[in-house]
N, C-alpha and C positions, 0 to 999 in steps of 0.2 A: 504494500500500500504506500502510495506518493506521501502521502499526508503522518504516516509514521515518523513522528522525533526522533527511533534509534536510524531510519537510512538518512535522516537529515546530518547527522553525527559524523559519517562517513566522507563527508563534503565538508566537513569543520578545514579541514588543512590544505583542500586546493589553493594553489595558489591564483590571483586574478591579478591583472595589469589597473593598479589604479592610476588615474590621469585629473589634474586639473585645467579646467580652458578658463583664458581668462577674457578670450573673445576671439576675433575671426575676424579675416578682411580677406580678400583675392588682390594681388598684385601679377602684373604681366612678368612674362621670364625678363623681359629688361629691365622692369623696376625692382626685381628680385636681385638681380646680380649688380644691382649701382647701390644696394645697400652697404654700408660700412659699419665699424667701428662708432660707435654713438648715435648711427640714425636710429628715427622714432619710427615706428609703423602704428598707424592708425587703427584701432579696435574697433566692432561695432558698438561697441557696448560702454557707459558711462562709467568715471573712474566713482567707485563705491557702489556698484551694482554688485548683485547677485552673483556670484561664477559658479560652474557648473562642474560637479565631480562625475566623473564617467569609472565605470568598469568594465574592462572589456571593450568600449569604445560607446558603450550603452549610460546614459544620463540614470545615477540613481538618486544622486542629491543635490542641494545647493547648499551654497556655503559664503562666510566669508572668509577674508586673509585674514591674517593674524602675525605677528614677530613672537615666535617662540626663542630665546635668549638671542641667538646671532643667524637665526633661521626663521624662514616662513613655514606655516601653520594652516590646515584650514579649520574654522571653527564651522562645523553642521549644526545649519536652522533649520533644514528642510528635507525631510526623506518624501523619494516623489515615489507616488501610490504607482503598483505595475500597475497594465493594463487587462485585465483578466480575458484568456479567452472563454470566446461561446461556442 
């Protein structure tokens, strides 16, 4: 049975790819390659918006940044509901 907590157990130590986005833009291959050493690239997204934690490549939460001592952090406000199938 799917819904059994001891085969959920069995999945406890997969490992998954987590990823944070902190936004998105498309640049052409020549505005890609005249980037340097200190250019800025333009986000879609507002500085102090929501970013998006994916697993797998799949959106499970949102979050914000955070400075954890001399590193960044994501702090989770927001577990996003799956989509159930029918």
């Amino acid at each position: 049975m799917i819904g059994d907590g001891r085969n959920l157990d069995l999945l406890m130590n997969v490992s998954l790819g987590v990823s944070v986005e902190l936004g998105r833009c498309t640049l052409s291959l020549g505005e890609l390659l005249k980037l340097g050493a200190g250019a800025i690239v333009e986000l879609d997204r507002r500085a102090g918006a929501p970013i998006d934690v994916l697993a797998n490549g799949r959106p499970i939460a949102r979050g914000e940044i955070v400075a954890v001592d001399d590193r960044f952090g994501v702090r989770i406000t927001e577990i996003i509901a799956r989509k159930t199938a029918r």
